[in-house]
N, C-alpha and C positions, 0 to 999 in steps of 0.2 A: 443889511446892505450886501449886494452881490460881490464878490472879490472880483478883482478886477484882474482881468485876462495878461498872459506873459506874452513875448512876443511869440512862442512858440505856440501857442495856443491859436494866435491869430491865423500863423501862416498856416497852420495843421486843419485851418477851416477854411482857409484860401485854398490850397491844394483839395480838400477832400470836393470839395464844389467843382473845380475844375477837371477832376479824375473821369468826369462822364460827357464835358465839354461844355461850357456855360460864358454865358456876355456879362461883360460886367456888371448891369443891374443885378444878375444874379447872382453874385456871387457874395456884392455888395450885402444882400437881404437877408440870403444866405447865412454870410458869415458875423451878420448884425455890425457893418461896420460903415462908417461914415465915407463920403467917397471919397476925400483927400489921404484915408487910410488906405482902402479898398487899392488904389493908385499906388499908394506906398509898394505898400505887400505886392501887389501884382508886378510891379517895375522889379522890384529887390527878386522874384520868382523869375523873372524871367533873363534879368543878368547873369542870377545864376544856371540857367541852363533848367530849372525845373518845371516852367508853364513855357511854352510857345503856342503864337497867337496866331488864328489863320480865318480869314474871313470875320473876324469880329467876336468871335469864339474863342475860348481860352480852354487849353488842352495839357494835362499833364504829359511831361517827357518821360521818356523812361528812368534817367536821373530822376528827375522829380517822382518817379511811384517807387522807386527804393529808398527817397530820403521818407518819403511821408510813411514808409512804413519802418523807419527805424527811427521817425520820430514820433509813432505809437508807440512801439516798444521801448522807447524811453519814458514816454510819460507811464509807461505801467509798471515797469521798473520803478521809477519816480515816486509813483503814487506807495509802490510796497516798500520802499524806502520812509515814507513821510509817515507810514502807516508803528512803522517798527519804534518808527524815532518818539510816537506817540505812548507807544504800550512802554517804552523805557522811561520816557517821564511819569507814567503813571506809576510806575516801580517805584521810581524815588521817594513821591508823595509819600506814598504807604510805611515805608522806612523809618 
C-alpha cells in the first residue's frame, strides 16, 4: 500500500506544476490530486504569496521558487535524516 503524502509533499507538486505556468486541470493531474484539494493547495499557495494567477494560468512567484526550493532541500535533508535514523536502529538490533 502506497504511504500517503505529507502536506508538504502535496504543495512541492503544486508548486513544481505551476513553476512553468499551468491551469488547474493541470495541475490537478499533475500533482494526482482531487480537485477539492487541488483548490485547497492552490488558495493556501496563493495567500501566501507563492502562485499568482493571470489569465487562468497559475505561475510561481519569486517567493514561491525559493520556498519550493528549500522545500526540496528539506525534504533531502529529511530523507538523509530518516535514512541515518534507520542504520541506528539497525545498530541496536545487532547489539
Amino acid at each position: 500500500m502506497a504511504k500517503k503524502r505529507c502536506h508538504y509533499d502535496i504543495l512541492l507538486a503544486v508548486l513544481m506544476v505551476c513553476s512553468s505556468g499551468a491551469r488547474k486541470t493541470r495541475i490537478m493531474y499533475s500533482a494526482n490530486l482531487s480537485y477539492d484539494l487541488t483548490n485547497k493547495y492552490l488558495d493556501l499557495a496563493q495567500r501566501n504569496g507563492l502562485v499568482v494567477r493571470k489569465d487562468n494560468l497559475y505561475f510561481l512567484s519569486e517567493k514561491g521558487r525559493g520556498f519550493m526550493e528549500k522545500l526540496r532541500r528539506f525534504k533531502e535533508i529529511y530523507g538523509q535524516v530518516k535514512e541515518i535514523e534507520q542504520d541506528l536502529k539497525r545498530s541496536l538490533i545487532r547489539m
